[in-house]
C-alpha positions as CSV (number, residue, x, y, z in Angstrom):
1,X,84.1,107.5,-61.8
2,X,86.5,104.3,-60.3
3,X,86.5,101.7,-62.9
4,X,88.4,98.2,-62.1
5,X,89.3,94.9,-63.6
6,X,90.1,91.3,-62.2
7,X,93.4,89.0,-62.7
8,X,94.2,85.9,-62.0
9,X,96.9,85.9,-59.5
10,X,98.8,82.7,-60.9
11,X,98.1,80.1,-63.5
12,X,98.8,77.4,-61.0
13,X,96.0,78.7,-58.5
14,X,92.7,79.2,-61.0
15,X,90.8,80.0,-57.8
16,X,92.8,83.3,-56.4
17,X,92.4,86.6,-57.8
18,X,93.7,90.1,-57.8
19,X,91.1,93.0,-57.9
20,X,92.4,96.6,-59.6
21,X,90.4,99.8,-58.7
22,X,91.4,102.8,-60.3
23,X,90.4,105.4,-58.6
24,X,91.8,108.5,-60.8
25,X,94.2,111.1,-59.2
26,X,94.6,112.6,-56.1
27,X,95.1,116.3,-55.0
28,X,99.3,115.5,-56.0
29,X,98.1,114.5,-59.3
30,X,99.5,110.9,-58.8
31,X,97.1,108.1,-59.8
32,X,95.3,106.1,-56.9
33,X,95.3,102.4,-57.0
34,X,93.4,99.9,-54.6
35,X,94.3,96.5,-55.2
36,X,92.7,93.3,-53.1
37,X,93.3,89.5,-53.2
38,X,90.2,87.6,-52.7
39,X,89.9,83.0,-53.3
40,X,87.6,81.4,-54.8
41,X,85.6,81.2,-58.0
42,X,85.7,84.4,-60.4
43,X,81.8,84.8,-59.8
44,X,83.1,85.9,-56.0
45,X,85.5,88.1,-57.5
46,X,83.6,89.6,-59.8
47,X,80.8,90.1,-57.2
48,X,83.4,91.6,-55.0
49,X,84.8,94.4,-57.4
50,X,81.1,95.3,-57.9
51,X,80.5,96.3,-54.2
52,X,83.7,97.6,-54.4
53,X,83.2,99.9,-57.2
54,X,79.7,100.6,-55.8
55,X,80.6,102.2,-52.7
56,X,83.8,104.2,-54.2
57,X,81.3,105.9,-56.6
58,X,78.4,106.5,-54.4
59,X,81.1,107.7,-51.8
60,X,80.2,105.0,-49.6
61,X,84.2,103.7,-49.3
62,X,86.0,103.9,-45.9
63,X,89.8,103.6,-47.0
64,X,90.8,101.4,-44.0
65,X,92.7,102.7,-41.4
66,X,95.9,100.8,-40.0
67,X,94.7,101.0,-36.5
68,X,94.6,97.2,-34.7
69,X,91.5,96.2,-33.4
70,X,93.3,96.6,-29.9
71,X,94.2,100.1,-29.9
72,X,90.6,100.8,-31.5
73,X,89.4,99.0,-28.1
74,X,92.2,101.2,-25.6
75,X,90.6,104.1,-27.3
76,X,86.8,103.3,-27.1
77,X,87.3,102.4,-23.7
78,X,89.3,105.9,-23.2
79,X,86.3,107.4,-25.0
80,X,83.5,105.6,-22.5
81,X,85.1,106.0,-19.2
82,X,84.0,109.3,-17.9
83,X,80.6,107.8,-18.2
84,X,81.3,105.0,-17.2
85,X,80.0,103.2,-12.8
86,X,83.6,102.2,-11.3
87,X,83.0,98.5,-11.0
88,X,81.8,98.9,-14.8
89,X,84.8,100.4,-16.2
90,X,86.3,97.5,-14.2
91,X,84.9,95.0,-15.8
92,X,85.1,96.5,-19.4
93,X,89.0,96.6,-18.3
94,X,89.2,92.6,-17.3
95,X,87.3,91.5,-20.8
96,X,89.8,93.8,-23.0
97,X,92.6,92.3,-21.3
98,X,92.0,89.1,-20.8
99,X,89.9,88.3,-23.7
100,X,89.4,90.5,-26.6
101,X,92.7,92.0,-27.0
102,X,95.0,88.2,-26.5
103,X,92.9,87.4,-29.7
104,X,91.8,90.3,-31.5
105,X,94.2,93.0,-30.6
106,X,96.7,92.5,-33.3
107,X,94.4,91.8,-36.4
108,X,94.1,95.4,-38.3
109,X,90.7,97.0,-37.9
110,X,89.5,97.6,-40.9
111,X,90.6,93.4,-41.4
112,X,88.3,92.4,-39.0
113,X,85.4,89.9,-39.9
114,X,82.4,88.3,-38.9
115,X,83.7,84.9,-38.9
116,X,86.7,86.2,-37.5
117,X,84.5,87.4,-34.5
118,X,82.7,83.9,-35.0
119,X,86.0,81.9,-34.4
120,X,86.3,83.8,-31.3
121,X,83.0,82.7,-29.9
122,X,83.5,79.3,-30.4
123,X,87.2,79.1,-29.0
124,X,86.0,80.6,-25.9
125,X,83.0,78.4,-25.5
126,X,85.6,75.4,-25.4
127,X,88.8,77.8,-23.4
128,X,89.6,81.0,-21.9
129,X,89.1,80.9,-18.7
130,X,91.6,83.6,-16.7
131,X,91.8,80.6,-13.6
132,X,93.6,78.5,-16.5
133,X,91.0,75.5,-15.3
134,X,89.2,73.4,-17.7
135,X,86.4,74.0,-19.9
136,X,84.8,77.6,-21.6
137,X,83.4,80.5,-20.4
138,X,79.9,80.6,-19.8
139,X,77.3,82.1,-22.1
140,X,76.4,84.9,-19.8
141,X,80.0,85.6,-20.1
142,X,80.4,85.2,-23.6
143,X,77.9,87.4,-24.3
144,X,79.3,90.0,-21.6
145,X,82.5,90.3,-24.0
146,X,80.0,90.4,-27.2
147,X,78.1,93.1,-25.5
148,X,81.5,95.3,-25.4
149,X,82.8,94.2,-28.6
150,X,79.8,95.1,-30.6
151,X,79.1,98.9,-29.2
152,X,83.0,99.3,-29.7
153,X,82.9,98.8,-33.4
154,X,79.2,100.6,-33.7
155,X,81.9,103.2,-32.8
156,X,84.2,102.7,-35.2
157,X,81.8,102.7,-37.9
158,X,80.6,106.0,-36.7
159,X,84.3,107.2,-37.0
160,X,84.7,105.9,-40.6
161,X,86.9,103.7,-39.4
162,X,85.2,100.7,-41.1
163,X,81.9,100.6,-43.6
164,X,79.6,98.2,-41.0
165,X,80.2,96.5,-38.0
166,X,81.6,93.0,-37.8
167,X,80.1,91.7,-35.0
168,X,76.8,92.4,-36.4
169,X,75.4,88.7,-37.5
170,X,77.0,86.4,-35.1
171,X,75.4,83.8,-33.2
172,X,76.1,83.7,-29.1
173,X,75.1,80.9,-27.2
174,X,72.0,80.3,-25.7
175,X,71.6,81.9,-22.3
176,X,69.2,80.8,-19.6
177,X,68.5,82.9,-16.8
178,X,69.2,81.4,-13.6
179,X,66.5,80.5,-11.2
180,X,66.2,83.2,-8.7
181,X,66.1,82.2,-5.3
182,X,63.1,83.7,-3.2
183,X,62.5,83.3,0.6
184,X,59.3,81.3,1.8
185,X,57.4,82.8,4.7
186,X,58.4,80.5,7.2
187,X,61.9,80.9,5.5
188,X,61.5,84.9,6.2
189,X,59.9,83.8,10.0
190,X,63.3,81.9,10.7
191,X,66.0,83.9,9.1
192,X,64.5,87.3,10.9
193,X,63.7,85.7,14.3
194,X,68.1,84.3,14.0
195,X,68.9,87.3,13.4
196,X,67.2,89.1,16.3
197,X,69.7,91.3,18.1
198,X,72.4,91.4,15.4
199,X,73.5,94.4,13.2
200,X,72.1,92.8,10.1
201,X,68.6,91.9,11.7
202,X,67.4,95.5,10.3
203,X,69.1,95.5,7.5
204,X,67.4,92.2,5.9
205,X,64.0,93.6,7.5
206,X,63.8,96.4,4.9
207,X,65.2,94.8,2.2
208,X,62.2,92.6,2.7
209,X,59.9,95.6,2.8
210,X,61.2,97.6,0.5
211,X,63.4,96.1,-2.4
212,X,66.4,98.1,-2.3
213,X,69.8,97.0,-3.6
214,X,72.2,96.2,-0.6
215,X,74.6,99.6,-2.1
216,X,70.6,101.9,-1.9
217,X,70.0,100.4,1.3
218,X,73.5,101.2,3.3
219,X,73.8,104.5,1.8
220,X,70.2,105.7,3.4
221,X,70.5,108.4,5.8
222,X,68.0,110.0,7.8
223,X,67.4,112.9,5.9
224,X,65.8,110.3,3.3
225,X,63.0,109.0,5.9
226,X,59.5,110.9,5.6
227,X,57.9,109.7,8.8
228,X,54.5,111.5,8.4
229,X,54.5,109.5,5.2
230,X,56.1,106.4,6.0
231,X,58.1,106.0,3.5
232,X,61.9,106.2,2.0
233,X,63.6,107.8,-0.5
234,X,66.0,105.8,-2.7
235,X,67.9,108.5,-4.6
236,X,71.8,107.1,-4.2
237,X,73.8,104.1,-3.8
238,X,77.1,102.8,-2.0
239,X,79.9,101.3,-4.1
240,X,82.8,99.9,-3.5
241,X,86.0,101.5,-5.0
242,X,89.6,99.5,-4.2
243,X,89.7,100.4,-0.8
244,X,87.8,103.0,-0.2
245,X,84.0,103.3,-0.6
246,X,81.8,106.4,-2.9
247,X,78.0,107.6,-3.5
248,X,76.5,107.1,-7.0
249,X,72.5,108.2,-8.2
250,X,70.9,106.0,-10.5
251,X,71.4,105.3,-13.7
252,X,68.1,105.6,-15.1
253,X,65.4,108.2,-14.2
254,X,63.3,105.4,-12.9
255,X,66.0,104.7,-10.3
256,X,65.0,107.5,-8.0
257,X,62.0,106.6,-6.5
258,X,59.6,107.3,-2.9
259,X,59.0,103.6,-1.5
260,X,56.3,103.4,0.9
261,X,56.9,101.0,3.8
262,X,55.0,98.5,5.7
263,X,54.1,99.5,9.7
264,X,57.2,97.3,10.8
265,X,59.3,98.4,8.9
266,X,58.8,102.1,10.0
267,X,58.7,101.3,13.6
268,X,62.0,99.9,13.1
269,X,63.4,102.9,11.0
270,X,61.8,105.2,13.9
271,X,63.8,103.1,17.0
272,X,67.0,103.0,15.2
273,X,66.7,106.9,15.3
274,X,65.6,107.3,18.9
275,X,68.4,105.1,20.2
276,X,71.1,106.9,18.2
277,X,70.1,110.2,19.6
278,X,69.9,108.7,22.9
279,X,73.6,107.3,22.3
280,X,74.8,110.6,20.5
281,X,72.4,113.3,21.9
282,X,70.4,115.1,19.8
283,X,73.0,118.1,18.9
284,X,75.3,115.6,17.3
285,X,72.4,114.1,15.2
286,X,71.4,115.2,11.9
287,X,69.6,114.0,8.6
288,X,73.3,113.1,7.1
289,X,73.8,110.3,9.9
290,X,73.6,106.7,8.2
291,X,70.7,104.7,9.2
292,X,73.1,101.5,9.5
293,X,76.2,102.8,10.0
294,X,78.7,100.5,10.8
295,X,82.2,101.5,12.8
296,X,81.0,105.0,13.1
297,X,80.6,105.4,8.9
298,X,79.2,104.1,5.9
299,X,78.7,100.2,5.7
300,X,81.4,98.9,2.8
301,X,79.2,96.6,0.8
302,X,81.8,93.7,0.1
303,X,82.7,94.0,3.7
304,X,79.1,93.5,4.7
305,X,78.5,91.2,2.5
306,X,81.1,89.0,3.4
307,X,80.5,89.3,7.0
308,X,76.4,88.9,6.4
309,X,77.9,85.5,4.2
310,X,79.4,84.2,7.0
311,X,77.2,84.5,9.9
312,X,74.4,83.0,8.1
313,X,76.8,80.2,8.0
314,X,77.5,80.2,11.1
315,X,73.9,80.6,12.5
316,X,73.1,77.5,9.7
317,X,70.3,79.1,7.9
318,X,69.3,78.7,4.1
319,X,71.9,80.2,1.6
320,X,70.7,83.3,0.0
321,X,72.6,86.8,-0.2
322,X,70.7,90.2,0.5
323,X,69.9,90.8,-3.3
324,X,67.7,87.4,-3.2
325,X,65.7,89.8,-0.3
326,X,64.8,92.2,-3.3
327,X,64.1,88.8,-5.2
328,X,61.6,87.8,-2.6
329,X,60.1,91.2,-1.9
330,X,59.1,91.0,-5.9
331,X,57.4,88.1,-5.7
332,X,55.7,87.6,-2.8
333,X,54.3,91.0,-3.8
334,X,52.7,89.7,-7.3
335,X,52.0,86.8,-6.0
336,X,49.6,89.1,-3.6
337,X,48.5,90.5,-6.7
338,X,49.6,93.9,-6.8
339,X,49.9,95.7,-9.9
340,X,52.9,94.8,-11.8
341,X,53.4,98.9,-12.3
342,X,53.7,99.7,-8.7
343,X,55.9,96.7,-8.3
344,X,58.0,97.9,-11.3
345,X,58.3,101.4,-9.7
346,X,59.6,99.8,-6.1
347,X,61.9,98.3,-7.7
348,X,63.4,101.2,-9.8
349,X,62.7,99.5,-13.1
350,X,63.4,100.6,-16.1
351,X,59.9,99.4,-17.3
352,X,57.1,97.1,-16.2
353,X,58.5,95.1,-19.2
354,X,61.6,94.5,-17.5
355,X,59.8,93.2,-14.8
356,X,57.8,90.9,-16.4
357,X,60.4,89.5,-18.3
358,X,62.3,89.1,-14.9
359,X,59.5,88.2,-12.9
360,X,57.2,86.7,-15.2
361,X,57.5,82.9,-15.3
362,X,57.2,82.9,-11.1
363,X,53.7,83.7,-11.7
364,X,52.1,80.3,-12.8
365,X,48.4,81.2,-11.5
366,X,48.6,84.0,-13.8
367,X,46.6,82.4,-16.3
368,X,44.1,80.7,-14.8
369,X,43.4,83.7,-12.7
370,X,42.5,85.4,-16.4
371,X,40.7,82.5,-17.3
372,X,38.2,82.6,-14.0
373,X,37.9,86.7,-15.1
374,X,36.7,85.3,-18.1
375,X,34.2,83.1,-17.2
376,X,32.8,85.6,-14.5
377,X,32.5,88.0,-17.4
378,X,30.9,85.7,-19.4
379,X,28.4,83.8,-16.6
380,X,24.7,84.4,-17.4
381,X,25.5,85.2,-21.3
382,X,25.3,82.0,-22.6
């Protein structure tokens, strides 16, 4: 069993102490020795030894490792990547380097502490932007680098590489959810009838009607359109990847999902097919041709989105990018009072939770709508 004993370090400095821990002999018969400094009064100390000795006897001790808290980060992220979406590895990439590692990296991890972490936090609330302009990050982004940070020392502490996780107990910044912007109707009325005779006319008609994500909605082929069904199934997305463009499935069960479509929207799915087998003829046509192919392929989403960007611009129409369609399509939707399951399902939600908690606070009637249920359930009782 480890037994240890405290000394003062100096007789000048009454509040700085040395911590012994013997730990008996190792497989070469030499005696082991752990020795730690730690200030302040010798209650601290003596408090410190006790969780000290505590875990070495109930074989709770991690002996720390001499790993940096940077290359523990290289190798997490080495770990992670395979499953890993491009543009997600990307971004775990840009916080590591331009965040975690100028301040963290060289501080040994098993030296790593909470208020270490905390310091952090509050530095880049008031710095650290990579545009070198004035001012801190913003919570959403603070709490972006947090939410790398903490999984990377979970795994750490599930390597034995430290006893518990640091970054467990410190306090982000709040974070409000910005207001989502949603299309009126006579918003939609404008927008659609502007857009009349363009490439992106279609585009923004089912993103209306359905709720896809701009990458699920310029990925769709034909082979994903069930006519006798009317509807469309959303079973891959488009990405963008340096220059080139790839195909990704969902990254949740829920993702895949049949969407049924308005009449509208499936007379305009239906055209689009008739006219490119009238421009291709129908031996060249098959289920693998993009529905809105653009320059004879695939649509790149930041090339569409920057074109779709500037023509609304151009054509001076209100601001809002195709993801705000999906926005709309939500809420005009619950608004109509469908069930807040199907709406969740469209949408590829993880849960109806999610929705709510996205969705939620657009829905102002919501209560007294429950409150008139009430009363009709109650009329004639009283």
């Amino acid at each position: 069993m480890a037994t240890g004993h405290i000394r003062q370090r100096s007789k000048k400095r009454k509040d700085s102490w040395t911590l012994v821990v013997d730990m008996g002999r190792g497989p070469d018969g030499k005696r082991k020795q752990l020795s730690r400094s730690i200030k302040g009064p010798k209650r601290n100390a003596e408090a410190e030894l006790a969780r000290l000795l505590h875990e070495i006897n109930t074989n709770a001790f991690i002996v720390p490792s001499k790993i940096t808290t940077g290359e523990h980060l290289d190798n997490y992220l080495d770990f992670k990547r395979p499953s890993l979406a491009y543009k997600t590895a990307q971004s775990y990439d840009s916080l590591t380097t331009h965040h975690l590692k100028p301040i963290l990296g060289n501080i040994p991890l098993a030296s790593l502490t909470t208020a270490r972490i905390q310091i952090m936090i509050s530095d880049l609330q008031n710095g650290g932007r990579k545009d070198n302009r004035p001012g801190g990050l913003s919570p959403k982004s603070i709490r972006s680098i947090n939410g790398l940070l903490f999984p990377a020392l979970e795994y750490a502490v599930t390597l034995g590489l430290i006893p518990r996780n640091p970054a467990n107990g410190v306090t982000l910044p709040k974070y409000e959810r910005p207001d989502i912007r949603v299309l009126t109707e006579q918003e939609i009325k404008l927008v659609l009838k502007a857009l009349s005779g363009t490439e992106y006319h279609d585009l923004v008609l089912l993103g209306l009607a359905s709720g896809a994500r701009r990458g699920e909605a310029l990925a769709l082929t034909y082979s994903q359109i069930n006519e006798g069904q009317a509807s469309v199934a959303i079973n891959r997305s488009v990405y963008q990847r340096k220059g080139d463009v790839g195909f990704k499935k969902p990254k949740t069960k829920s993702g895949n999902r049949i969407i049924h479509l308005p009449e509208i929207a499936m007379d305009m799915l239906q055209n689009r097919k008739q006219e490119l087998i009238s421009e291709i003829g129908p031996a060249a046509f098959n289920g693998d041709c993009f529905v809105f192919e653009h320059n004879g392929s695939v649509w790149s989403p930041d090339l569409f989105s920057r074109q779709f960007t500037k023509l609304i611009g151009k054509l001076g129409l209100p601001r809002f990018s195709f993801h705000d369609l999906r926005h709309t399509h939500a809420t005009h939707l619950l608004n109509a009072g469908v069930n807040l399951r199907v709406v969740s399902y469209r949408l590829g939600h993880s849960s109806p939770a999610f929705t709510l908690e996205f969705y939620g606070h657009l829905l102002p009637n919501s209560d007294e709508l429950a409150a008139d249920a009430a009363n009709v359930l109650l009329s004639g009782t009283l």
